[in-house]
N, C-alpha and C positions, 0 to 999 in steps of 0.2 A: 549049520556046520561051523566049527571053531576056525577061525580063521590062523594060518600058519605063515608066519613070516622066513621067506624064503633065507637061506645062507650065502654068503656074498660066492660064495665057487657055484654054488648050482646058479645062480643070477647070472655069473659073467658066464658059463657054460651055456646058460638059456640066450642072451644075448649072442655069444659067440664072437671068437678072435681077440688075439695077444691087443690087437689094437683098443681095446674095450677096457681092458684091466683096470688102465689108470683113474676110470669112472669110480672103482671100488679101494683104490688106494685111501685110507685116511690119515697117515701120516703128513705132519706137515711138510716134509720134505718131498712130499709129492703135490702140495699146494699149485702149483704150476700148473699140472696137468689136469686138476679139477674144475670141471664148468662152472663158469658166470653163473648165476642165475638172474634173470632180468621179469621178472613178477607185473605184469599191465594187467589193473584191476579198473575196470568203467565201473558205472552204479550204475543198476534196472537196464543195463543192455540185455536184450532180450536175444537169443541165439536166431529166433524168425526176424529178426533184424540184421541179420548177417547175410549176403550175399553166398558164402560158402556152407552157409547151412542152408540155403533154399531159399531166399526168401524174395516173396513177389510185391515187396515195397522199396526198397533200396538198394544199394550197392557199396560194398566194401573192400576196394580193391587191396587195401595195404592192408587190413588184415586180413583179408583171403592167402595174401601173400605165406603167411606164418604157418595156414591150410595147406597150402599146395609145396610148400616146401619142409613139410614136419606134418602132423598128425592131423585127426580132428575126431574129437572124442563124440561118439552120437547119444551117450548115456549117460555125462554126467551131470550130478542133480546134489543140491546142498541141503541140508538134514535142517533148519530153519531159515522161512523165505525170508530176511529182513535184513536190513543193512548190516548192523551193530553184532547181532548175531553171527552171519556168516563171517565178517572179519575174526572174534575171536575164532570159530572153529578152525579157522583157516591159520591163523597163528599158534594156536595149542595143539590140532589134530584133535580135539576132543568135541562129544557136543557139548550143549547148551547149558546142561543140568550138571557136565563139571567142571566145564569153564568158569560156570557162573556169570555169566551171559545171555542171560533169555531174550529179554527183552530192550531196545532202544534206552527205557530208561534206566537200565543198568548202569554201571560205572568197572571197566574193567580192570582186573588186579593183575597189576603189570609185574608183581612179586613174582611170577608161577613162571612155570616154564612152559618159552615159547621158541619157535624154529628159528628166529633171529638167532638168540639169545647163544643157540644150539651151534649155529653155525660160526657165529663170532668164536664161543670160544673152539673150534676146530683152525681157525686159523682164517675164516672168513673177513672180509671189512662188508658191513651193512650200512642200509639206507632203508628211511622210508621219504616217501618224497610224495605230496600230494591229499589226500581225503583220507582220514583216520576216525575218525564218527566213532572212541569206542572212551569217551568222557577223560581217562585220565593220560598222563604225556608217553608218548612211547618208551618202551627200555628195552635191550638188546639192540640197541641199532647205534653205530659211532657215529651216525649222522642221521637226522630230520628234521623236517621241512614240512610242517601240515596247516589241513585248513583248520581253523576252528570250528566245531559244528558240523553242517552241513556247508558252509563256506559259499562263498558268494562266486556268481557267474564273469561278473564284468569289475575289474579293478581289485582283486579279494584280497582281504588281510590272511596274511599266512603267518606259521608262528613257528620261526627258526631256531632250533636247540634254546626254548625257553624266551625268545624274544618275539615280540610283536613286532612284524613289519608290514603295511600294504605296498602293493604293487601294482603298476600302472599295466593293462592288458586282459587278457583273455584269460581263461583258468586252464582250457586244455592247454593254449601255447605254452602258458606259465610253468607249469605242471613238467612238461616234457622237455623246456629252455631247464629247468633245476636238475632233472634228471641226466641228461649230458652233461652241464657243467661237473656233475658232483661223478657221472664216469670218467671226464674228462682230467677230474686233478687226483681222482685216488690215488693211492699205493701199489703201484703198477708192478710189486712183487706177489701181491695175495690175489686169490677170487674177490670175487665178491657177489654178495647177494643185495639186489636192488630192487623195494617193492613200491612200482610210480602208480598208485590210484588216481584215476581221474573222478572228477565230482560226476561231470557227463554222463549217461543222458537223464540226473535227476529231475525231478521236479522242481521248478514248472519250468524248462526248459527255455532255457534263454539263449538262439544261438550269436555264436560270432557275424558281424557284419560282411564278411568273406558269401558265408553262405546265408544269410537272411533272406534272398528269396529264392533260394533253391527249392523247387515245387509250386511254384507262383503260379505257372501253367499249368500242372497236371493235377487230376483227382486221385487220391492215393487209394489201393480197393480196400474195402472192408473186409475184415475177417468173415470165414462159412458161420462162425457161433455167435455172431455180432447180434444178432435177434436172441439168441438164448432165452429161453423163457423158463428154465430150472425145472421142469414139470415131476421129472423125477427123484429133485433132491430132495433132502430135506430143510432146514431154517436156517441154516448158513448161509448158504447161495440168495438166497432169495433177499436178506435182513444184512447184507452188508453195504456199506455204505461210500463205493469206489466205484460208482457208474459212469458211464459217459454222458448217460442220457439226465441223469438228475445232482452229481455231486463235482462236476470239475468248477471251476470256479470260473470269475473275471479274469483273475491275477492268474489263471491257469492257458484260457483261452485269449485271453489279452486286449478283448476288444466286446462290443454289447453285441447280441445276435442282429440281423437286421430286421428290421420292424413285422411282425405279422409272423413270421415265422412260429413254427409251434410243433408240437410232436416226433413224428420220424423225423422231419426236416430238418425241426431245431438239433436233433439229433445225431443226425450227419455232419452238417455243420460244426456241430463242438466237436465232433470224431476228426472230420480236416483241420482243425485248426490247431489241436491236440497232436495231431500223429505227423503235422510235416515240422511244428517247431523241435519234436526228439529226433526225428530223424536227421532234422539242420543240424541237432547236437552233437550225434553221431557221425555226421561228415567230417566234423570237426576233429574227433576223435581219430577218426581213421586216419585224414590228413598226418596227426602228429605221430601216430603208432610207425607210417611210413616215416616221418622225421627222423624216427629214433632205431627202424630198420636200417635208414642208410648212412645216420651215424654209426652203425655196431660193423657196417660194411666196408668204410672207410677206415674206419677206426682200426681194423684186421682183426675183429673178435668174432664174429659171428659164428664161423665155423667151433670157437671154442663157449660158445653160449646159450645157453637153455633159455629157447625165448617159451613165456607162454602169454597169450590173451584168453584172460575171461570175464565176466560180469561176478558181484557179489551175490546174484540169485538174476533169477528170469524176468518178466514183467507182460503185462495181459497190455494187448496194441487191440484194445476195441476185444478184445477174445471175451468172447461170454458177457459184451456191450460193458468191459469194465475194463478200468487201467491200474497200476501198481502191482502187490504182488501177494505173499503171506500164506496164501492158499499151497495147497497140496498138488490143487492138479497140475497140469504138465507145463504149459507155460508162466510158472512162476516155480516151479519145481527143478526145471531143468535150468541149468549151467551153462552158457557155450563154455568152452574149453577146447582153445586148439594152440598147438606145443610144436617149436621148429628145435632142434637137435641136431647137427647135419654127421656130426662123430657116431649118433644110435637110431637114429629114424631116417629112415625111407621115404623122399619125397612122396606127397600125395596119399599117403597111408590114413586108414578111415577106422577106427576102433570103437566097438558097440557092448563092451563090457559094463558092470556098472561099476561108478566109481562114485566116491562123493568129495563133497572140499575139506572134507576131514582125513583125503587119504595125502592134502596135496603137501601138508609138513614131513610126512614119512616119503613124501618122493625126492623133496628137495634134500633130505638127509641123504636119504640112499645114493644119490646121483653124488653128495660128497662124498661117499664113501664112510657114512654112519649110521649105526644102526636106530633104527627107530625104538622110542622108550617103551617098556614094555607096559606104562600106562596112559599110552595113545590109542582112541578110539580107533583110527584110522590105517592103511593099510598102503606100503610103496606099491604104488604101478609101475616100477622103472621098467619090469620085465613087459608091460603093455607095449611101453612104447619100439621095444625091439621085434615087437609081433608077435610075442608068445606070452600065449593066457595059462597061466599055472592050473594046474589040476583041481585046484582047493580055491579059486577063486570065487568069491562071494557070489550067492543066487538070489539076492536081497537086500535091500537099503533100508535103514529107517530115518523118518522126518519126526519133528516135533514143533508145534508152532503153540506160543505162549501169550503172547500181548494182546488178550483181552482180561475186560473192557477196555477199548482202547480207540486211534482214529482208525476209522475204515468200521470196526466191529466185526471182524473177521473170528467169526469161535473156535476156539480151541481147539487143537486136534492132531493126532498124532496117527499116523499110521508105516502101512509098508508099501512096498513096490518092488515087485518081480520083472523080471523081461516082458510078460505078456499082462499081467495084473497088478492091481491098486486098489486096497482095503487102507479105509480112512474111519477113525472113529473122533466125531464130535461131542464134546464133554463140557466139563464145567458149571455149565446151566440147562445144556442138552444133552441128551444122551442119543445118538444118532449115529449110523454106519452107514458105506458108500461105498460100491465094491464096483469097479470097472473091469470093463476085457480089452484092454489096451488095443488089441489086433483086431477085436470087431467096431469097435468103439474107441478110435484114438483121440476124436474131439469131447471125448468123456462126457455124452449126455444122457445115458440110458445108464444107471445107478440100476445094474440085479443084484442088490444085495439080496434082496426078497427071495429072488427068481429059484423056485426050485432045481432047475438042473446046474443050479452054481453052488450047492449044498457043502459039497464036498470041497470045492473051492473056497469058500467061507472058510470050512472046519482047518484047511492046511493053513490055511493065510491067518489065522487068528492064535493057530497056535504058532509059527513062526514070526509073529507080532510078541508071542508072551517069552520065544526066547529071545530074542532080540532085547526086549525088555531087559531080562534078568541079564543077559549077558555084559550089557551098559550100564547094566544097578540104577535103571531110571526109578526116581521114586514117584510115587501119590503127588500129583498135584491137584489136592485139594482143595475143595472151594472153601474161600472162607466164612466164616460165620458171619450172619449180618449184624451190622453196628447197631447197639442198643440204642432206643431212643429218647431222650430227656423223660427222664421220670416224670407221670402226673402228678400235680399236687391234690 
């Protein structure tokens, strides 16, 4: 089904009340009355690591906060699991294939337009501030502030509109001290949009001294799929190389097993010692995400600020005995995604639509009151967040993941996902399908592709994979030919 971009009167009739309007104003003379937008993006925070999405390892009270007083999205899910990737989708609204962003070792073309870019020139002042992982310097933004790279934990050089400077401290504190200052001296006649990345909770997870032995005492539990044994997939699952049990490293777990250990054991072992230093990370994180709640409270902005928390993709905690992410299935797949608005959302409000990080440039436009380009993948949910699902709302996502041969060796693979189902086809050097029933099978280990009474199921999800396809203009990606080899003499 084509998807239809709603018109700014049926939107604010959907929403409801004169009080709403000024959401849809874009003149600048209504600059005043249009929401902040304040963007908290973690790396590999996984939503089962969130406290208000369930989760029976940690606790997150400052961002639960954003939960319980704004939304929490139970469906969304970003179209390539990888860093580099989801940042551009997430600044163009587009995938992968027209960003030009597949893969990590891309280099992004900061020429093209992106929702900074869109908003600045509406009358916005921008920022990036924090973890930018996307090769070339940011544009659209009258201010940043990034790390190089993947950027370092403790002490990191950051690189301020074209200068190198290191700074003495934490990354999360660092990150979230620049973020204030730079709300604190803006141009206090415009909005502004402010997107503060944290490096947090990457790999290898180095936490702050605050929280370095937080979990000293307690055994963290293991995921239900921690044993996984693939039986039903095909070569992917089995031949990738992000285990817990055989590929974290020293520099990962930080210290040598103790003597004698071996097998499950050794097993568990690097699972604890792995899952409480991200979690430390994440303390960290929360800590500051509250820092910057209750500057925006002091401040008197909150009620006029679009807060949202998400990660750039999900990330596997021991799930399926593996950590990182890339994969399709569900927890590298999914997004948390939770949104405070107090002008258009209802405290505590839980929405299980799907959405993906390619609809989130079209939301930030729409909430300024512009329309989204008509050559954006993506799709505004502003009407989600007022509790009403449009008629012609998407029944379907699609994902694409690219970077093999590569680290991890995660193959190739692109599929779809409905409310209840997920058809995954592996390619490149395999050819292999994986079809899941989400509602009988949500830790996705019983693969009926095969299964005859899923026949039909197959037949719809394959053809709503070939329009999705064309609808996107994904092209062949082709394998390519192998490299000749030194002529014999």
């Amino acid at each position: 089904m084509a998807e239809k971009q709603l018109t700014r009167r049926e939107m604010v009739g959907t929403l409801g009340g004169l009080a709403l309007a000024a959401v849809f104003r874009g003149s600048p003379a209504f600059a005043a009355e249009r929401p902040n937008v304040v963007f908290i993006m973690s790396d590999d925070h996984a939503s089962h690591a969130m406290s208000c999405y369930g989760s029976r390892i940690n606790k997150t009270p400052q961002i639960d906060r954003i939960a319980t007083g704004g939304m929490r999205f139970e469906n969304c899910f970003c179209c390539n699991s990888i860093c580099g990737p989801s940042r551009a989708a997430i600044l163009t609204g587009k995938h992968s294939h027209v960003n030009g962003f597949r893969t990590n070792g891309n280099r992004f073309d900061g020429s093209q337009q992106t929702v900074p870019k869109l908003l600045k020139a509406a009358g916005y002042q921008t920022a990036m501030i924090g973890k930018w992982h996307l090769a070339s310097d940011p544009t659209g933004f009258d201010h940043w502030n990034i790390l190089p790279g993947q950027g370092a934990y403790h002490n990191p050089m950051f690189i301020e509109m074209g200068e190198r400077k290191k700074h003495e401290g934490y990354v999360t504190d660092l990150i979230t001290d620049f973020a204030i200052d730079w709300i604190t001296k803006r141009d206090k006649s415009k909005p502004f949009f402010l997107m503060c990345h944290h490096k947090a909770p990457h790999r290898n997870w180095q936490p702050d001294a605050k929280h370095a032995k937080l979990y000293d005492d307690a055994d963290i539990p293991e995921p239900e799929t921690f044993n996984d044994d693939y039986k039903t997939r095909g070569t992917a699952a089995r031949t990738t190389t992000m285990t817990i049990e055989h590929h974290l490293t020293k520099g990962d777990v930080k210290a040598d097993p103790p003597p004698g250990l071996t097998g499950q054991a050794l097993k568990k072992w690097k699972y604890q010692r792995y899952i409480k230093d991200y979690l430390r990370c994440i303390a960290s994180v929360d800590d500051n995400v509250g820092r910057l709640l209750d500057f925006l409270d002091k401040a008197g902005l909150a009620d006029d600020t679009l807060v949202v928390y998400t990660s750039d993709q999900g990330f596997y905690l021991g799930d399926h005995g593996w950590f990182d992410k890339r994969f399709m299935y569900e927890e590298s797949l999914r997004m948390p995604f939770v949104v405070r608005y107090p002008r258009v959302i209802k405290p505590g409000a839980v929405n299980r639509d799907l959405v993906q990080n390619i609809d989130f440039a079209p939301l930030f436009l729409d909430a300024a009151g512009l329309p989204t380009p008509d050559d954006m993948h993506g799709r505004s949910f502003l009407p989600l967040l007022g509790g009403e699902t449009p008629k012609d709302w998407r029944s379907s996502i699609y994902y694409h993941y690219y970077e093999y041969p590569a680290v991890h060796s995660v193959k190739r693979h692109y599929g779809v996902r409905t409310l209840r189902h997920k058809l995954i086809h592996f390619y490149h050097d395999v050819d292999e399908w994986e079809l899941y029933d989400l509602e009988k099978d949500p830790h996705e280990l019983n693969n009926v592709y095969a299964d005859p009474a899923y026949a039909v199921v197959v037949k719809e999800l394959k053809a709503e994979l070939d329009r999705l396809r064309a609808q996107f203009k994904v092209p062949e990606d082709k394998v390519p030919p192998p490299k000749a080899g030194p002529k014999k003499k």
